[in-house]
C-alpha positions in Angstrom: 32.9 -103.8 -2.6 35.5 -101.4 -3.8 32.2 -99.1 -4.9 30.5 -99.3 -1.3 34.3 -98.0 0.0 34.0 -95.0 -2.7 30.8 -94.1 -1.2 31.6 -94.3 2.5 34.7 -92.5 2.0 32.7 -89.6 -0.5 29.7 -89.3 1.5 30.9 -87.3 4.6 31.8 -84.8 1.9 28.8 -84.9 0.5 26.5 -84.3 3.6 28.7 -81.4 4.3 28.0 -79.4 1.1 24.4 -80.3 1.6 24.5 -79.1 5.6 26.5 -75.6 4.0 24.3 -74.7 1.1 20.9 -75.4 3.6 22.3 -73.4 6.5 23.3 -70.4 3.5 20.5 -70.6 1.4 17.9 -70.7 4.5 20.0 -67.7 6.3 18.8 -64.2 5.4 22.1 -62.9 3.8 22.3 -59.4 3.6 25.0 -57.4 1.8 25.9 -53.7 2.8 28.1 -52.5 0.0 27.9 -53.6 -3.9 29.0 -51.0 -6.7 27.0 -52.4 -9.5 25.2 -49.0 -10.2 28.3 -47.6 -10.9 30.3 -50.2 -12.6 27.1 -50.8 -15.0 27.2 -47.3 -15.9 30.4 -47.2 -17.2 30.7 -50.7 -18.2 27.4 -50.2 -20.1 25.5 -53.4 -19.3 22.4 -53.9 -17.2 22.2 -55.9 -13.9 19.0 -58.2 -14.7 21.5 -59.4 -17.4 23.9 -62.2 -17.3 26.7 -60.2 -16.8 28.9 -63.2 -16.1 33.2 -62.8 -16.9 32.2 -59.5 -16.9 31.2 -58.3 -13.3 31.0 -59.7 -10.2 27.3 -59.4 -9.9 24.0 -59.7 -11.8 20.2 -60.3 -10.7 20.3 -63.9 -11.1 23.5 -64.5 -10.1 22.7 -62.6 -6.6 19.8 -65.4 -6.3 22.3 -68.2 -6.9 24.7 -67.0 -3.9 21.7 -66.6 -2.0 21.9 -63.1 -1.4 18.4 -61.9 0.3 19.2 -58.4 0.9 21.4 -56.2 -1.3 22.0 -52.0 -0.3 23.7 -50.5 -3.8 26.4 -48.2 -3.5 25.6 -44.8 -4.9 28.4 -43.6 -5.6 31.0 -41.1 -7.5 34.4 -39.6 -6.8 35.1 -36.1 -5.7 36.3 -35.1 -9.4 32.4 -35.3 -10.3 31.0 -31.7 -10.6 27.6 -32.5 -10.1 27.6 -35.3 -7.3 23.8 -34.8 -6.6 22.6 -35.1 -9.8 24.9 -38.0 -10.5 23.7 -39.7 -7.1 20.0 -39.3 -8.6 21.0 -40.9 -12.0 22.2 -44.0 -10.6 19.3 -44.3 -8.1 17.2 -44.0 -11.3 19.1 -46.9 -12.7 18.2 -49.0 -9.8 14.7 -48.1 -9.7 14.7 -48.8 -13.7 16.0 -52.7 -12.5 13.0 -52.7 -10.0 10.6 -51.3 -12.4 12.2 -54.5 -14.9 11.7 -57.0 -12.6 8.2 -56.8 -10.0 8.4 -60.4 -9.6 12.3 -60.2 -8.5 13.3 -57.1 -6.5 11.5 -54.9 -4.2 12.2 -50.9 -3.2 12.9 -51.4 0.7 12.4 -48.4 2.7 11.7 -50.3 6.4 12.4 -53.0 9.0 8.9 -54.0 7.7 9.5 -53.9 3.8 12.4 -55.9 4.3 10.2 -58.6 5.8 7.9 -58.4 3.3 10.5 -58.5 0.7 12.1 -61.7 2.0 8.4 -63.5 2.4 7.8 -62.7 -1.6 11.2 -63.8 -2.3 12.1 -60.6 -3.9 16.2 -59.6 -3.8 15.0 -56.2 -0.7 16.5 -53.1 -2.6 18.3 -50.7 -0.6 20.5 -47.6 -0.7 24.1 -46.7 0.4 25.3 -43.5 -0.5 29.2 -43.6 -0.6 30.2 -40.8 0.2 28.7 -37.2 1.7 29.9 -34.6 -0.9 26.9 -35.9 -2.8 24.3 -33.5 -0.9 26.7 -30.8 -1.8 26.6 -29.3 1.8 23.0 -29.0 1.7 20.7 -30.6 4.4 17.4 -30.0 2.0 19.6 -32.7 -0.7 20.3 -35.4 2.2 16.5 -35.2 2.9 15.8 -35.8 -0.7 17.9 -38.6 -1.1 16.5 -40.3 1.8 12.9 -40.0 0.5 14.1 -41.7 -2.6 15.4 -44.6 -0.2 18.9 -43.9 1.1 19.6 -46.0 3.8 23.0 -45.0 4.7 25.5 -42.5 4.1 29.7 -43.1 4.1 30.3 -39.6 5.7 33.2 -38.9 3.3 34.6 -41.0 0.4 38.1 -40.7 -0.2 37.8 -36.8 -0.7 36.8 -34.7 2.5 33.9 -32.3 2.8 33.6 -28.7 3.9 32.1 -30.6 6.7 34.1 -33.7 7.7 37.7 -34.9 6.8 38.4 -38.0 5.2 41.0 -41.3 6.3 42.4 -40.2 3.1 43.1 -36.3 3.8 43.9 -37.0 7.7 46.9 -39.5 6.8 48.3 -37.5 4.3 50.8 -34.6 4.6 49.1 -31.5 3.4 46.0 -33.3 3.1 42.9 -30.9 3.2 41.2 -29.9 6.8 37.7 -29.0 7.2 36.0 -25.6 6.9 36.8 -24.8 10.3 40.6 -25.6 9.5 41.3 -28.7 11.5 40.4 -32.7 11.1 37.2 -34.1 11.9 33.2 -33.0 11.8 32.6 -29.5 11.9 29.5 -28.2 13.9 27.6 -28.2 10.4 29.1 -31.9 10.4 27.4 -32.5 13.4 24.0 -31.5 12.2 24.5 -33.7 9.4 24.8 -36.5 11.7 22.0 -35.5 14.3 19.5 -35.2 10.6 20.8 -38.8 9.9 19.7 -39.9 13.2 16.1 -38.6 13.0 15.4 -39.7 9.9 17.2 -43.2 10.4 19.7 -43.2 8.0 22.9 -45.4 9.2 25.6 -43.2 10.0 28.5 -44.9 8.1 32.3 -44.2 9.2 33.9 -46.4 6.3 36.6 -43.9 4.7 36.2 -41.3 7.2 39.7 -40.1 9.4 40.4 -41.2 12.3 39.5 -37.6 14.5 35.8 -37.5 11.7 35.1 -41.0 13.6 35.6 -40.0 17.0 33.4 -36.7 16.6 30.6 -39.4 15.1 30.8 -41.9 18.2 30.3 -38.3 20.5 27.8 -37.4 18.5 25.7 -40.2 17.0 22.8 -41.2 19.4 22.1 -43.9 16.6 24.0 -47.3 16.4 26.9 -46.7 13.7 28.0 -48.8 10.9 31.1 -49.5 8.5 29.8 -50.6 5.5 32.8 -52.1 3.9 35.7 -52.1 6.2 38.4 -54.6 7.6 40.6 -54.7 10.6 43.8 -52.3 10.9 45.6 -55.3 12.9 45.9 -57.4 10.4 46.5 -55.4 7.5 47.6 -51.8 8.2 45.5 -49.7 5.5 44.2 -46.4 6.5 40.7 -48.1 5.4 40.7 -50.3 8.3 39.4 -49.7 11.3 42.0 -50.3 14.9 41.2 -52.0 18.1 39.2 -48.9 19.5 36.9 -48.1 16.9 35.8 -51.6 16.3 34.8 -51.3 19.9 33.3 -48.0 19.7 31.5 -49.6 16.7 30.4 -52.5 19.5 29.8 -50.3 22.3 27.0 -48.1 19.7 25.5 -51.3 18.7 26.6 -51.2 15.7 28.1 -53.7 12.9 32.1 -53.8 10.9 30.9 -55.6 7.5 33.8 -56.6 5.7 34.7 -55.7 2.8 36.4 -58.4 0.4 39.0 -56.3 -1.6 42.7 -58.3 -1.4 44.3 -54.7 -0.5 42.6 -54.3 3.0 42.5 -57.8 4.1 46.1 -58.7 2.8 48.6 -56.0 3.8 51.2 -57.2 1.0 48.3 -57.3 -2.2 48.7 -53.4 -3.2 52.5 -53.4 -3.7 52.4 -56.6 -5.7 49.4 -55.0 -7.8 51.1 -51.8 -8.8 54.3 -53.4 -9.6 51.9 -55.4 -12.0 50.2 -52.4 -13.4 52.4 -49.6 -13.8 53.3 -51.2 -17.2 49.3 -50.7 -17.9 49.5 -46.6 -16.9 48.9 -45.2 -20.5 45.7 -47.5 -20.6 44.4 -46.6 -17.5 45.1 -42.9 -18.6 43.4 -43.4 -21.7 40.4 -44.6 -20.3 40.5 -41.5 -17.6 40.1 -39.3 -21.0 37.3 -40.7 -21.8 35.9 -39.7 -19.0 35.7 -42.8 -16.9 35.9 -42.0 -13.5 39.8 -43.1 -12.1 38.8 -45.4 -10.1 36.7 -47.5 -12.2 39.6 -46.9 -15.2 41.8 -49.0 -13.0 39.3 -51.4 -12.2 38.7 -52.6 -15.6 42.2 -52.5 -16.3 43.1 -55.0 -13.8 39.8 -57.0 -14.6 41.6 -57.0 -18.6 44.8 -58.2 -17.0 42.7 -60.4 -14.3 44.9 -63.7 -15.3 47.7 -61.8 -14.3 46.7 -61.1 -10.9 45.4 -64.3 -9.6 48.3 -65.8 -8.0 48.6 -62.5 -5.8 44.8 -62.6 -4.9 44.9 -63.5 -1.3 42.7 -66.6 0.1 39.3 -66.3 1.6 40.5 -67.7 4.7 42.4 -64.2 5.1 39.0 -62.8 4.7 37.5 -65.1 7.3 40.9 -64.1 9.8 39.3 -60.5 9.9 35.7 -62.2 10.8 37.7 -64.0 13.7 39.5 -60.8 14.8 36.6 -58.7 15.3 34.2 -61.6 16.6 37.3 -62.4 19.5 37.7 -58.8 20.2 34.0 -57.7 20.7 31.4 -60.6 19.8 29.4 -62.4 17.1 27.4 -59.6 17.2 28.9 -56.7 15.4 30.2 -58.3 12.0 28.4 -59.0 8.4 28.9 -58.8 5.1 30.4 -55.7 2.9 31.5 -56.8 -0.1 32.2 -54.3 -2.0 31.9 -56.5 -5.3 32.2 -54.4 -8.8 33.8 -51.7 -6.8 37.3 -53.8 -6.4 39.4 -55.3 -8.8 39.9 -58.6 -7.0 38.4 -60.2 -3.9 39.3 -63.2 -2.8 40.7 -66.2 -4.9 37.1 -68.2 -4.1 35.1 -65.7 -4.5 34.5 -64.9 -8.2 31.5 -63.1 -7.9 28.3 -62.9 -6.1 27.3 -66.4 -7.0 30.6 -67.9 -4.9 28.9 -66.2 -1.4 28.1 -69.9 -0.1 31.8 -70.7 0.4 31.4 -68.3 3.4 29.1 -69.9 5.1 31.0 -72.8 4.7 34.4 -71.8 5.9 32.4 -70.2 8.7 31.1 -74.2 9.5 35.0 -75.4 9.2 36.0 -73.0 11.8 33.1 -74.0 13.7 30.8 -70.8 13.7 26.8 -72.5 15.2 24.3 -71.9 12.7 22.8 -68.9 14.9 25.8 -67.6 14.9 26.4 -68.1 10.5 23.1 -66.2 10.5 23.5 -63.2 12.7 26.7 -62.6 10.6 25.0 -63.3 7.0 22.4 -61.0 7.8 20.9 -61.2 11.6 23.1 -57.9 12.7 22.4 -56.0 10.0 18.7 -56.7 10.5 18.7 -55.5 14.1 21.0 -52.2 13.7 18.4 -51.0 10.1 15.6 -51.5 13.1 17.2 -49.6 15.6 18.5 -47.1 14.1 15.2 -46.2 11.7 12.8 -47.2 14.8 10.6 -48.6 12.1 9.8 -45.0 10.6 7.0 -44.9 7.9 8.4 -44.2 5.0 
């Protein structure tokens, strides 16, 4: 008797987890922004390794989350002195993963390699380029790196361009302007963008200022994106994207896809982090002199002192209160996935790494999200903007 009430009172649990991980793992989940290129590079380990406690992602943990669809950040900061050459060397790391693994991951250039990728059950290989300093102000560069499979690129990283001034730059005092000295795209900029839009590359406006994105939406004819990006409204970061531009984002047809990092989904996370690391300086300074790139010297920092950080890692149901915001303000339609995993030094408490991505799907059932709806956020919107805005181009 006391066995049968065990069950009853265990199996409603039970058929949940089983009704979660079908819905995830028979959704197309696509992922717009993961720095694995990078973070391999200067942690020196391969992706089709297990890489587990010491990344977020790997090749077979991205099957075990479920992920379907992964675009790599290319990426570098604007100290690099070479930032086109350094682009190509991580694309060629990626393709070196492809050429690994035939039976796992497929180059996806189109709407229709994507498809074909998903019916093979390969992990569909895609390219983000984070940030446009890396075609060195050359249109000849951003055609190159499209050929080799760029998908989208973030206008500016932190740094601005000759050409277009970043969130970073516009919010600071004495921040640097453009080449036409003011904020925003510059008519060069705007060519930049129009090229984008004929050869269906996503127009990306994550890290770009404020007066860069409006000169975008005027000038884009394209749907535009934010790769990795969270709402200002609920945590106040010059990342995050206000009230307007999440609709402007809407209005283009375009998608937000969230980016996981505690610092823009938890306005208080960054304080309590460098009051935690400042006593850590001299090794992230160290590791600078080695020539790490900054970023990615604080990164691994943190990750040593990871234990440290946990209690002020913010929840996931933070993360899933910017997914509500943006689906209240302008629809089901215009949000996805950006994690920015092994480009962040914590995401949420739950999520560990790429394997923990079901736990979405699942808070997205307990705040009672349809399973159409689960599916156009896990992938379904980014499917439909990478048609419209490459108009299913040959490659």
């Amino acid at each position: 008797m006391l066995l049968r009430i065990v069950i009853l009172l265990l199996l409603p649990s039970f058929l949940f987890a089983q009704k979660y991980q079908k819905i995830h793992h028979g959704s197309v989940l696509v992922d717009t922004h993961n720095d694995i290129p990078s973070s391999s590079i200067e942690k020196k380990v391969a992706f089709d390794t297990d890489l587990s406690g010491q990344t977020h992602s790997d090749l077979q943990r991205m099957f075990k989350g479920g992920v379907k669809g992964q675009m790599f950040s290319i990426f570098c900061g604007g100290e690099q002195k070479e930032p086109f050459a350094f682009a190509n060397q991580e694309m060629d790391s990626v393709y070196a993963w492809v050429k690994r693994n035939p039976s796992k991951m497929m180059l996806v250039y189109t709407p229709a390699d994507f498809s074909k990728a998903i019916k093979e059950k390969k992990l569909a290989t895609m390219f983000g380029v984070e940030g446009g300093h890396m075609i060195e102000n050359d249109l000849a560069k951003l055609d190159v790196l499209y050929k080799r499979g760029m998908r989208y690129m973030t206008i500016t990283w932190n740094n601005s361009t000759p050409w277009a001034t970043s969130a970073a730059d516009e919010t600071t005092a004495g921040g640097a302007v453009n080449s036409e000295g003011k904020k925003g795209l510059t008519a060069f900029g705007k060519q930049i963008i129009q090229r984008m839009n004929e050869l269906g590359i996503m127009v990306d406006v994550s890290h770009v200022g404020e007066q860069t994105f409006w000169d975008i939406v005027s000038t884009s004819t394209k749907p535009i994106i934010a790769s990795h990006s969270c709402v200002w409204n609920l945590c106040p970061h010059r990342r995050n994207l206000k009230d307007e531009q999440i609709k402007a984002i809407a209005k283009s047809g375009g998608v937000i896809f969230l980016n996981f990092y505690g610092g823009f989904i938890d306005s208080t996370y960054e304080a309590k982090r460098d009051e935690l690391l400042k006593q850590y300086q001299p090794e992230i300074d160290s590791l600078i002199k080695t020539n790490m790139q900054p970023d990615y010297a604080r990164i691994i920092t943190a990750e040593k002192y990871k234990d440290r950080l946990l209690n002020i890692r913010p929840s996931l149901s933070v993360l899933i209160d910017h997914l509500d915001y943006i689906v209240k303000l302008v629809g089901v339609d215009h949000v996805g996935m950006g994690s920015d995993f092994d480009g962040i030094e914590v995401p949420p408490r739950e999520l560990n790494g790429v394997e923990d991505y079901p736990l979405i799907t699942k808070a997205l059932l307990e705040r009672g999200y349809s399973k159409k709806d689960i599916r156009k956020i896990l992938g379904g919107n980014f499917m439909r903007v990478f048609t419209a805005v490459t108009n299913n181009e040959s490659k």
